[in-house]
C-alpha positions as YAML, in Angstrom:
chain: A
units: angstrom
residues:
- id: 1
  name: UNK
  ca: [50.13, -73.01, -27.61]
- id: 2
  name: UNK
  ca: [51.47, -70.67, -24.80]
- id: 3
  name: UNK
  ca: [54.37, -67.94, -25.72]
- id: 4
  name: UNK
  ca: [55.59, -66.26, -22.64]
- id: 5
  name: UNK
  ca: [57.59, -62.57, -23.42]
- id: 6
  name: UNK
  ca: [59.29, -59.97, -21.65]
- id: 7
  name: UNK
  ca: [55.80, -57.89, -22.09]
- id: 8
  name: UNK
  ca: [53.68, -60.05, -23.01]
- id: 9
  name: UNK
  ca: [52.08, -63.59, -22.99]
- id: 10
  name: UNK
  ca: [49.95, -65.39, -25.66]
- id: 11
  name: UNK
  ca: [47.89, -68.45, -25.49]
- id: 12
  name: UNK
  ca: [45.94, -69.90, -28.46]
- id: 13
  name: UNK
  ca: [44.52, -73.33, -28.83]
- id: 14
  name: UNK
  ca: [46.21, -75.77, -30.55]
- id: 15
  name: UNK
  ca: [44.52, -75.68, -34.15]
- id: 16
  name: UNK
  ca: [47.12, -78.10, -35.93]
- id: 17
  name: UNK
  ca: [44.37, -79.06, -38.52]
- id: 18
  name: UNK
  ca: [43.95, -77.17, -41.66]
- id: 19
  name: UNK
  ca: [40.30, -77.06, -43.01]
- id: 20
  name: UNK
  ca: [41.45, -78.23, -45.94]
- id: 21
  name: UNK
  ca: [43.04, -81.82, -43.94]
- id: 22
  name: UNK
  ca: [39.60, -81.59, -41.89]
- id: 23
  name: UNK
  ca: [37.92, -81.43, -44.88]
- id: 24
  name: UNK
  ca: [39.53, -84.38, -46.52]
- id: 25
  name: UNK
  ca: [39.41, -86.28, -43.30]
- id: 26
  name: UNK
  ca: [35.35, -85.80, -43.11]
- id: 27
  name: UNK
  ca: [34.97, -87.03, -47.20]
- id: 28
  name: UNK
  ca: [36.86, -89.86, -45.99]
- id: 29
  name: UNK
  ca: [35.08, -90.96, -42.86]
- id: 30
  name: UNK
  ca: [32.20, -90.62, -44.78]
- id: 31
  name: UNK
  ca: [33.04, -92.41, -47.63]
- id: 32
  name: UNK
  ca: [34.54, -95.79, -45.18]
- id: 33
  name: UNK
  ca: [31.66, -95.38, -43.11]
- id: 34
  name: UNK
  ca: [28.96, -95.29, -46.25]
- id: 35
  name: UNK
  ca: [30.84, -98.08, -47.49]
- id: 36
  name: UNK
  ca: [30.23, -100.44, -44.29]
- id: 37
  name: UNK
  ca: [26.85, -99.30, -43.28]
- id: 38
  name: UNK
  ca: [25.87, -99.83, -47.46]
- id: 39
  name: UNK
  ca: [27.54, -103.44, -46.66]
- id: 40
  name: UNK
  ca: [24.93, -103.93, -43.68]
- id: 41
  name: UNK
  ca: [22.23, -102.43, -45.27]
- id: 42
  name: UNK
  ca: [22.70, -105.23, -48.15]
- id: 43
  name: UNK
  ca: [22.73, -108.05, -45.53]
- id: 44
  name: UNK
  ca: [19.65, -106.90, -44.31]
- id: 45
  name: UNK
  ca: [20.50, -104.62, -41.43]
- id: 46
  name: UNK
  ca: [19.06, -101.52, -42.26]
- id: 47
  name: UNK
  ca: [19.25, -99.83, -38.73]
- id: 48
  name: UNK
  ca: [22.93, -99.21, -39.02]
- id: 49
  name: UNK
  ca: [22.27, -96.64, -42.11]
- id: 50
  name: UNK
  ca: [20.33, -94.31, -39.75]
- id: 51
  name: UNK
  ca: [23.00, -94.74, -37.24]
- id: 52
  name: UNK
  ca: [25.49, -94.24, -39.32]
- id: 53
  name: UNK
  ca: [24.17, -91.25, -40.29]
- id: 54
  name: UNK
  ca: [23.91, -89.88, -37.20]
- id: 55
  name: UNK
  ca: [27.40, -90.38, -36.45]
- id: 56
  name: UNK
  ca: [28.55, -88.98, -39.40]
- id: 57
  name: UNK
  ca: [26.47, -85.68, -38.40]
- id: 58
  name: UNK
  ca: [28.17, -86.19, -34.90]
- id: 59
  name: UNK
  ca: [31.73, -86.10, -35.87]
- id: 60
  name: UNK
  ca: [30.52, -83.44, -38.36]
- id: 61
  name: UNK
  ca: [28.97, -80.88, -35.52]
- id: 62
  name: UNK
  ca: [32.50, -81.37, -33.56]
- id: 63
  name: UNK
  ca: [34.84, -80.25, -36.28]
- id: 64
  name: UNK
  ca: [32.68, -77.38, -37.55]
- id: 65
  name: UNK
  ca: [33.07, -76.37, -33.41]
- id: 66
  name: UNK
  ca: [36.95, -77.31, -33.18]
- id: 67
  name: UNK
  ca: [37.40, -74.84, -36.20]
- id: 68
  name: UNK
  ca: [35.31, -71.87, -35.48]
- id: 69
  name: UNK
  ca: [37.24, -71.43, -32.32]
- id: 70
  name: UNK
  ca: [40.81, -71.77, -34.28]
- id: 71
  name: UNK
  ca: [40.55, -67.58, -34.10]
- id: 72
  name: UNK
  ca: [40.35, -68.10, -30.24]
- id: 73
  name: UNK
  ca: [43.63, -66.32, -28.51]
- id: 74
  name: UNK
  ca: [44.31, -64.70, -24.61]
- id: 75
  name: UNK
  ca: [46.88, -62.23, -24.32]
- id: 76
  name: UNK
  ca: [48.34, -60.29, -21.17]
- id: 77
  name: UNK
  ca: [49.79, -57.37, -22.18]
- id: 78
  name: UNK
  ca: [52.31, -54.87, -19.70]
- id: 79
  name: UNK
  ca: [51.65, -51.34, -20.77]
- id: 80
  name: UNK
  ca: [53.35, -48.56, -18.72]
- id: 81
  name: UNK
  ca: [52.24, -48.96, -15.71]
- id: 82
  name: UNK
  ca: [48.93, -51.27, -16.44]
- id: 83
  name: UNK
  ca: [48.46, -54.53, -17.64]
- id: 84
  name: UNK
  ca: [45.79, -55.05, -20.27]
- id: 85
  name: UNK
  ca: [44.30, -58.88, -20.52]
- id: 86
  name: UNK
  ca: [42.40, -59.29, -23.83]
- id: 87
  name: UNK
  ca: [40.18, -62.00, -24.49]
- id: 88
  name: UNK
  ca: [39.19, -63.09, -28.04]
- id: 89
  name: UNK
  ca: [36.16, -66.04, -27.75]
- id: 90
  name: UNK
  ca: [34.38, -66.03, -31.48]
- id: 91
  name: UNK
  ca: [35.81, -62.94, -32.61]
- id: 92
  name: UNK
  ca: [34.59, -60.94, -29.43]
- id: 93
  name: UNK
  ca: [37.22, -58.97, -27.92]
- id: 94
  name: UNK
  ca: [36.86, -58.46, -24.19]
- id: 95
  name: UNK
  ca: [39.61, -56.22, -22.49]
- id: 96
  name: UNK
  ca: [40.34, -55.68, -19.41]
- id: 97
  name: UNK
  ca: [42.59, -53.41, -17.52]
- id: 98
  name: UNK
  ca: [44.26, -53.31, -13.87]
- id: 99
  name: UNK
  ca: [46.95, -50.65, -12.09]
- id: 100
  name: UNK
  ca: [49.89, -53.10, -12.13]
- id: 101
  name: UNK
  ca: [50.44, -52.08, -7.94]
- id: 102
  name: UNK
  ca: [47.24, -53.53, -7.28]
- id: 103
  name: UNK
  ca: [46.83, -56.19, -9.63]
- id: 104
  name: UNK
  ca: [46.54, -59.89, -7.77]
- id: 105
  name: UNK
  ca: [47.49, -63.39, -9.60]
- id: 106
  name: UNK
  ca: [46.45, -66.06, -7.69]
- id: 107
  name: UNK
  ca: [46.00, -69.68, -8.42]
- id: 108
  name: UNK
  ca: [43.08, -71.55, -7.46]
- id: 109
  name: UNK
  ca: [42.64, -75.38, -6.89]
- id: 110
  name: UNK
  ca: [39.84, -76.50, -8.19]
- id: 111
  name: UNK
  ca: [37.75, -79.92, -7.16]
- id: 112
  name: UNK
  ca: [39.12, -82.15, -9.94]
- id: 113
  name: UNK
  ca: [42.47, -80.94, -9.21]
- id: 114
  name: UNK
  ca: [42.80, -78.43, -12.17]
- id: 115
  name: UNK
  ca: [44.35, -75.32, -11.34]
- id: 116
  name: UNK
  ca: [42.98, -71.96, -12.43]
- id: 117
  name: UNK
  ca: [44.73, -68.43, -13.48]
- id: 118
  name: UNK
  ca: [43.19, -65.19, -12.17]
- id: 119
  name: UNK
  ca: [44.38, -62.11, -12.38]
- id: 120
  name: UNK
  ca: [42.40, -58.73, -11.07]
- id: 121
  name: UNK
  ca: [42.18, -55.99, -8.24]
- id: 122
  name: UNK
  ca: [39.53, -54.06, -6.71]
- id: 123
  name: UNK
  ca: [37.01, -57.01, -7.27]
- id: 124
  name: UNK
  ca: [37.36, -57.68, -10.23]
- id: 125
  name: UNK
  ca: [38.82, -60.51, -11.51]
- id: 126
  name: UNK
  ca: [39.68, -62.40, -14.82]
- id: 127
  name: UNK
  ca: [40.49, -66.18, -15.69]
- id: 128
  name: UNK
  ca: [43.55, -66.43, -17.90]
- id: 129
  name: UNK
  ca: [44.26, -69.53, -20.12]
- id: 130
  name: UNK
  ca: [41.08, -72.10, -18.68]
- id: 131
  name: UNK
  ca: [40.60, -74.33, -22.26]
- id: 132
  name: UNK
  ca: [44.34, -73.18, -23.78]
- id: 133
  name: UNK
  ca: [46.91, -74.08, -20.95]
- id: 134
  name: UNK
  ca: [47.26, -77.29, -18.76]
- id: 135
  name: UNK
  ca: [48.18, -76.90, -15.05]
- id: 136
  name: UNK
  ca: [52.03, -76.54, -15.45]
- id: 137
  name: UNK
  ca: [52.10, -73.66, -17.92]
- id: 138
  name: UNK
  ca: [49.27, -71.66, -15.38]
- id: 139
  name: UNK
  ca: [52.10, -72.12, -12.63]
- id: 140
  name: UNK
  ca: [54.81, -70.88, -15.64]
- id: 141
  name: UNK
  ca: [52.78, -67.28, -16.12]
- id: 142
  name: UNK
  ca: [51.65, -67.12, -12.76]
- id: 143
  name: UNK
  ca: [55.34, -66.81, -11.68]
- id: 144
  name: UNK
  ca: [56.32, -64.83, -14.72]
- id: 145
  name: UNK
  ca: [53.52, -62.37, -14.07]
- id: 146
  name: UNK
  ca: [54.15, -61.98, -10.26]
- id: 147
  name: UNK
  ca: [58.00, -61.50, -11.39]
- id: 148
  name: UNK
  ca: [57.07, -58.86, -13.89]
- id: 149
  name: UNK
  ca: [54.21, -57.29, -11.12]
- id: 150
  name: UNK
  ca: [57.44, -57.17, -8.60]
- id: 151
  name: UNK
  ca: [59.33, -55.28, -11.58]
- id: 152
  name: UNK
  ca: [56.92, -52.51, -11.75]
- id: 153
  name: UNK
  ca: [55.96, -51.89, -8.07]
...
């Protein structure tokens, strides 16, 4: 999710899931997948119970990570003359700070042809919106932030 202000831009990952739909999601995946690998076992193919299992745990491992990084956010801030970038990753804030007359946005190719965000001066850079934004929203506050850079110069 990407929310572009007059002051400020936001992105957060897109956590459309409650726990509680996640939750009821998991109980049933396990109970359909109990269900056919009980079916198997019966028939006399007791190696899909194991593997079974370990899908279960699988699909398990992936939604506990989807959720703990629902928190997640990036947010560029324009304060006076500055502009503040804070980074939230796990509940860890990192902030960071540049002189908007010498702060740089540039956008980078990379080799599989996504596009990356960085803003910084005085070597010292930050990447803004790698895992929450696709490659024509980084071109969207790349402009905005070069427009709002010219603004304050």
């Amino acid at each position: 999710m990407l929310s572009i202000c007059e002051t400020q831009c936001i992105t957060k990952p897109n956590a459309s899931a409650s726990t509680e739909s996640v939750l009821k999601l998991l109980l049933s995946l396990v109970v359909l997948s109990g269900l056919i690998a009980m079916g198997f076992f019966h028939i006399g193919a007791w190696m899909v119970l194991p593997f079974a299992g370990l899908e279960l745990v699988l699909v398990v491992l992936a939604f506990v990570v989807v959720l703990r990084h629902r928190g997640d956010y990036e947010k560029i801030t324009f304060v006076e003359n500055h502009i503040e970038i804070e980074q939230s990753v796990l509940g860890k804030i990192k902030l960071a700070r540049f002189q908007c007359y010498w702060t740089r946005v540039t956008l980078r190719e990379g080799e599989d042809g996504k596009t990356s965000l960085w803003i910084g001066s005085h070597n010292e850079e930050v990447e803004f919106g790698r895992d929450t934004m696709d490659n024509v929203q980084r071109e969207q506050v790349a402009s905005h932030l070069k427009r709002m850079l010219l603004k304050t110069k």
